[in-house]
Every structure is written in C-alpha cells, then in structure tokens.
C-alpha positions as CSV (number, residue, x, y, z in Angstrom):
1,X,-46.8,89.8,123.4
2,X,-45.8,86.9,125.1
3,X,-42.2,86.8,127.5
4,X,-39.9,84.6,125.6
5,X,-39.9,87.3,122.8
6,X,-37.6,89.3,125.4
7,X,-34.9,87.1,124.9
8,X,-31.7,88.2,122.6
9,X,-31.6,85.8,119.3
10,X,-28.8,85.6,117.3
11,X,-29.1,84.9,113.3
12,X,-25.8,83.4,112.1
13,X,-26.7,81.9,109.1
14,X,-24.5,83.8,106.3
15,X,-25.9,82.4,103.2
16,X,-29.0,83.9,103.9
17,X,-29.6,87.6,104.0
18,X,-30.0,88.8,107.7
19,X,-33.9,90.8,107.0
20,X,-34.6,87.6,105.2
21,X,-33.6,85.4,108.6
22,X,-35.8,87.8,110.9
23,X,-38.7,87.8,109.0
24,X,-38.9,84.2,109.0
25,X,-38.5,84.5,112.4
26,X,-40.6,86.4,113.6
27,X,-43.2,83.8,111.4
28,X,-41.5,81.2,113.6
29,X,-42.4,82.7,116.7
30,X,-46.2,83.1,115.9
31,X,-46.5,79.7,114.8
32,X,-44.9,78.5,118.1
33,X,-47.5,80.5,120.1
34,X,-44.6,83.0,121.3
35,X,-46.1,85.9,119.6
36,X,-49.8,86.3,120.0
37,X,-51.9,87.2,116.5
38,X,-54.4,89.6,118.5
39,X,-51.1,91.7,120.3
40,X,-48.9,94.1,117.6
41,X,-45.3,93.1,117.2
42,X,-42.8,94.9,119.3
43,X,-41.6,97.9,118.7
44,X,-38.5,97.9,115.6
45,X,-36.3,99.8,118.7
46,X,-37.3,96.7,120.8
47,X,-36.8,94.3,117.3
48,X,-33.3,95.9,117.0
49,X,-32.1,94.7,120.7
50,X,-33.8,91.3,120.5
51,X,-32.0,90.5,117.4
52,X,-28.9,92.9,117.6
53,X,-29.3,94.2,114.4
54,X,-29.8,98.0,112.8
55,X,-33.3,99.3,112.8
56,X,-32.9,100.0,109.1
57,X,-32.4,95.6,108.8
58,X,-35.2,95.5,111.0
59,X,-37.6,97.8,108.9
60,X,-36.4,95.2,105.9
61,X,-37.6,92.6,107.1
62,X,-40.9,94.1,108.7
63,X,-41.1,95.4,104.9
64,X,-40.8,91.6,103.9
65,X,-43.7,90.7,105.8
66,X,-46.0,93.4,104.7
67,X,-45.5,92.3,101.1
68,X,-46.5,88.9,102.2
69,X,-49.8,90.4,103.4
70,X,-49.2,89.0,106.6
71,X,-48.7,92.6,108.4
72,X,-49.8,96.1,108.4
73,X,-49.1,99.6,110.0
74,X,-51.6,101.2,111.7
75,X,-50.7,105.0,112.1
76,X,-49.5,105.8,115.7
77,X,-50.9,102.3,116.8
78,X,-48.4,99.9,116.3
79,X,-47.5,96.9,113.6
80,X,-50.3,94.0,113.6
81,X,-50.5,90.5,112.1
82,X,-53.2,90.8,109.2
83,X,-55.8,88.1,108.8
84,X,-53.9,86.2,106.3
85,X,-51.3,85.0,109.5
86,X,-54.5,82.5,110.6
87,X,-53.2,80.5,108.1
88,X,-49.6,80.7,109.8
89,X,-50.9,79.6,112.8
90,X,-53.2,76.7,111.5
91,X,-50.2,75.3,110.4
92,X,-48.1,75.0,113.7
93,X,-45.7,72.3,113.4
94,X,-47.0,68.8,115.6
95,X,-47.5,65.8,115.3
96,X,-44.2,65.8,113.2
97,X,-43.3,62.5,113.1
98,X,-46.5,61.1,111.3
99,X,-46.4,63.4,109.3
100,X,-43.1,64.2,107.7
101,X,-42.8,60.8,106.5
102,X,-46.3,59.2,105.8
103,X,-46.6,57.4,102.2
104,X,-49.2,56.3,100.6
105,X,-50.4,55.6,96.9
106,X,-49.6,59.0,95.7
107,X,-46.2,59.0,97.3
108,X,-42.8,57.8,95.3
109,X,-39.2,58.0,96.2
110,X,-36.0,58.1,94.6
111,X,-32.6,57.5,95.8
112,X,-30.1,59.6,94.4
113,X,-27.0,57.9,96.2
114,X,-25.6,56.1,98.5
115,X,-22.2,57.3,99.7
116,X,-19.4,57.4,102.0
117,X,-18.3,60.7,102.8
118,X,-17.1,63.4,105.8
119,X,-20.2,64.6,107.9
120,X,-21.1,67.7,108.8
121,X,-19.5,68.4,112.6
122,X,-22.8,68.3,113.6
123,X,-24.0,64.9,112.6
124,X,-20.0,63.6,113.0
125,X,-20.6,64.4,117.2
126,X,-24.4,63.3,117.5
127,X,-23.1,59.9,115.6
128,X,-20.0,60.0,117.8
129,X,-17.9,59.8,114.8
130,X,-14.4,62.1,113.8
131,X,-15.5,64.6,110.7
132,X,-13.0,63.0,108.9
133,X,-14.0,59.2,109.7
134,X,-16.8,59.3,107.1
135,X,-20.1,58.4,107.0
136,X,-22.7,56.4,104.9
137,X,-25.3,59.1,103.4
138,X,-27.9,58.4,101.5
139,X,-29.7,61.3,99.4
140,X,-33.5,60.8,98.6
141,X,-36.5,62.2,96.6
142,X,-40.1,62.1,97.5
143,X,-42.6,63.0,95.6
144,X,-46.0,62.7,95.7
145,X,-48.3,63.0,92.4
146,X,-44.8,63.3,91.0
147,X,-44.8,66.9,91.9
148,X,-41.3,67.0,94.7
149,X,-42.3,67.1,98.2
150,X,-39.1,66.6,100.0
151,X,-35.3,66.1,99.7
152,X,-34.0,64.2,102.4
153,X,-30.1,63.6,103.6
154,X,-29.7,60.7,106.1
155,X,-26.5,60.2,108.0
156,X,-25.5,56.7,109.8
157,X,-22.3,55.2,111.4
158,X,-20.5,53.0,108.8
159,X,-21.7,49.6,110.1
160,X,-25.4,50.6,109.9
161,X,-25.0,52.3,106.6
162,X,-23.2,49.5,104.8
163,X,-26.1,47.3,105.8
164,X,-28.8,49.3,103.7
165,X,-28.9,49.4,100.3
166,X,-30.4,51.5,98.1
167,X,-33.0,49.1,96.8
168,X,-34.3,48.8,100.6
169,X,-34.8,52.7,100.6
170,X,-37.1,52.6,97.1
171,X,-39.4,49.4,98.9
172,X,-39.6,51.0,102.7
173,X,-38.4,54.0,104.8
174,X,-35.6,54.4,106.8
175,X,-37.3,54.0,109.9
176,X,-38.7,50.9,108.1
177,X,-35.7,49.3,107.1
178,X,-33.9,50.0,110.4
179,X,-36.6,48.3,112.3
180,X,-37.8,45.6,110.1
181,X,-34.9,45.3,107.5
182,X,-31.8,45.5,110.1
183,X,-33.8,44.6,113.5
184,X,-33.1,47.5,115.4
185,X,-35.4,48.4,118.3
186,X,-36.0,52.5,117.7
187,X,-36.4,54.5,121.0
188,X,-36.7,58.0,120.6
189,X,-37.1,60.4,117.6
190,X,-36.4,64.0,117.7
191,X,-37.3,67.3,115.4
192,X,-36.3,70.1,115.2
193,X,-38.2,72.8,112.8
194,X,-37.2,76.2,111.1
195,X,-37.9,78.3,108.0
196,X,-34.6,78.7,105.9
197,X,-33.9,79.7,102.6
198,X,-33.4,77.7,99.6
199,X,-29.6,76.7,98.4
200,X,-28.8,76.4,94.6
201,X,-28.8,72.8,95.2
202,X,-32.1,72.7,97.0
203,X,-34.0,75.5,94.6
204,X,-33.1,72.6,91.9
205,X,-34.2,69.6,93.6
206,X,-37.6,71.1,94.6
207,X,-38.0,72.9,91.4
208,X,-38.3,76.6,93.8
209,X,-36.5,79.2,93.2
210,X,-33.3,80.6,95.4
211,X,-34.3,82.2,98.5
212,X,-37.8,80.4,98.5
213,X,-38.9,79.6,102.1
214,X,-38.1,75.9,102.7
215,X,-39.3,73.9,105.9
216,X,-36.4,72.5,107.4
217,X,-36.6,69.5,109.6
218,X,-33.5,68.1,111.7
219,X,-34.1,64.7,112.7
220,X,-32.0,62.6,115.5
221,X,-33.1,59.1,115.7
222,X,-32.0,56.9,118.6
223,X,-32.2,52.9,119.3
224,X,-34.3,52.0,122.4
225,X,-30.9,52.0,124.3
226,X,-30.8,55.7,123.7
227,X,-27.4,55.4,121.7
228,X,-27.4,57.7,118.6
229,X,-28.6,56.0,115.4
230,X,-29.4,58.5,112.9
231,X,-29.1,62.3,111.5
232,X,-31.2,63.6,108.8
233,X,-32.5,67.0,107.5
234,X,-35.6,66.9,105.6
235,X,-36.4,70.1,103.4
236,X,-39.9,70.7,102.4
237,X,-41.2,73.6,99.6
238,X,-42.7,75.3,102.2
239,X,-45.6,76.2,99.6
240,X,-46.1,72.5,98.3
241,X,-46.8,70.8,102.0
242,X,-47.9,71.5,104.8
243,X,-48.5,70.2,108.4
244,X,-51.9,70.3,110.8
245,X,-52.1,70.6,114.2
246,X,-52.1,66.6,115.4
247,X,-52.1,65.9,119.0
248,X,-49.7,62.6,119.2
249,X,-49.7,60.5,122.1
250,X,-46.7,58.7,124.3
251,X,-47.0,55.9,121.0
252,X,-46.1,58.3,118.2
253,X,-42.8,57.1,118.2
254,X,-43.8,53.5,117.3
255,X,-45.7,54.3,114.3
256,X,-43.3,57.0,113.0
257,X,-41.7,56.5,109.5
258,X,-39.1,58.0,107.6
C-alpha cells in the first residue's frame, strides 16, 4: 500500500450514494498507481478513517467491488484486487489530450445548442466571469459508429462564444475552431479525471442507465498568454471507451483537439 492512501478524503457529492463514491474510488486510486494490485486494501477500520465514513458504508462499497469481480476476501488474510483489476490498471488515464478528442472516419458530432446562460460557480471564476453574467455554452454529441461516445458541455466568455457558431462545431473541434477559426494561439490544456455516476440527463444521452460509471473529464483551456479561455466537462460510458497508457511529450498540447 502506497502513502498517499493515508490521507483523509472527503466524498461530497450528494447525488450519488456515498458506498457508490468510495468504491469508485478506491478504482481511482489503483488506476493512479496509489494503491498497488500485488498489496491488499487497507483494513475497513483504516477505510473508515480515510474516508470518515461508518464501517457498515465501507463494507457497501467493498461489497460493490466484489460483485464487480474486481476483489476478494481471503479468510484472516486481508481483501485483494482479483485478476480482473489488470484491466483497471491497463487503462490508467494519459495521454488525455489526444485522446479524448481524436476524430476520425467513424467519428460524428452533433450540436445540440448553442446558448447563453448562468455558469456553474466553477466555470463563472476560472472564466473570470459573475454567475449571473452568463455564458455562451454549447452542448455536443459524439459518436462514433453512431453508437454515443461522449456528451460534451463547453463554457466560454461571451465575446469568444458569440464568434462560434454551431455550424463551425459540426465541420471542426473546439480546439479547432479556436485556433484556426477565431486565430487564437492555445497555451496550456488541463484535465482533470474521475469516475462519477450517471445523472437522468446523462443516463439519456449515452443511452446507460442511472448510476452507470461515467468517465468524467474536466477540461481548462488557456491562450498562450495563460488567460483562461475555456471550461468543459466531457462524460464518457465508461463501458463504451476507453483510454491507453500514451506517453505524450512537451508537444501534446499542439496537436490536442477537442
């Protein structure tokens, strides 16, 4: 067991049941490289004062993952990863960039508006905008062998957004037409990746049910002046697409697109 999984965590997100939340976790944490596949899982007393939670939510959740055939109880040995987690950890999260937004023949995308509404606090302060200034946010589809891949939500400031159409977003990607379309020199682009659950709204967009794993992305694009440009989350049937370990080099950044 690795150090960082001595660290308290704290779960907060109440649309999802909390076992649900820990589980996914704990996945997290493997795929990261924080918990080790060959070591067994802490303890459910040392679970409980990681996550602050009852040992009865812990054993839930532990419960979760055994039914995924990802761990089992050995008898006065401990809890281990199973050999079905290899996959888990084959499918560590890098190389994001190229990835989460490579099209090709078999890829389509639909835009499914173009608005101006409130943000979210959290994309209002990245874009340095008041919640209740508005935004331009665009909602997109991609598929790919018409089978949903992704729904994406991008947020920009009002005098990018008003310069993209939603024609531009159905010819290129938004990286595209931001660098190309608008002439706007990208610097960097950050990710930041987590299992959730799927929302009603999401479950019906990527034809999953509720409470499916989903692959959420949280994307912060900046212009080579490192102002804020761009907020996005990208939510991906976790059981429809996958990423592979990719090694990306100090150019990843020119050949992203999204």
């Amino acid at each position: 067991m690795r150090s960082q999984i001595v660290k308290k965590i704290r779960l907060d997100n109440d649309q999802i049941p909390l076992h649900y939340q820990i589980a996914d976790y704990l996945i997290f944490m493997l795929q990261k490289g924080d918990l080790d596949r060959q070591d067994k899982l802490p303890t459910e007393e040392m679970l409980t004062r990681i996550f602050g939670v009852s040992r009865t939510t812990i054993r839930k959740a532990l419960d979760h993952l055994l039914n995924k055939a990802l761990i089992n109880r050995k008898q006065g040995k401990g809890t281990f990863w199973t050999d079905s987690s290899v996959s888990l950890v084959k499918e560590k999260l890098s190389g994001i960039n190229r990835q989460i937004f490579a099209v090709n023949e078999n890829t389509t995308v639909k835009v499914l508006s173009k608005s101006i509404e409130p943000a979210p606090r959290e994309a209002a302060e990245f874009l340095g905008i008041a919640v209740d200034e508005g935004a331009v946010v665009f909602k997109r589809m991609r598929f790919i062998n018409r089978e949903p891949m992704s729904y994406t939500i991008n947020y920009l400031e009002k005098s990018i957004g008003d310069r993209i159409s939603r024609k531009d977003l159905e010819l290129k990607t938004m990286l595209e037409t931001l660098e190309t379309g608008l002439n706007i020199y990208l610097g960097a682009i950050h990710h930041e990746v987590e299992i959730t659950r799927a929302n009603s709204e999401i479950s019906e967009l990527l034809k999953i049910a509720v409470l499916d794993p989903v692959l959420t992305v949280k994307t912060l694009v900046f212009d080579g002046e490192n102002r804020p440009l761009e907020f996005v989350w990208t939510y991906f049937s976790e059981n429809k697409y996958k990423f592979r370990v990719v090694l990306d080099n100090e150019k990843s950044k020119v050949v992203n697109k999204g």
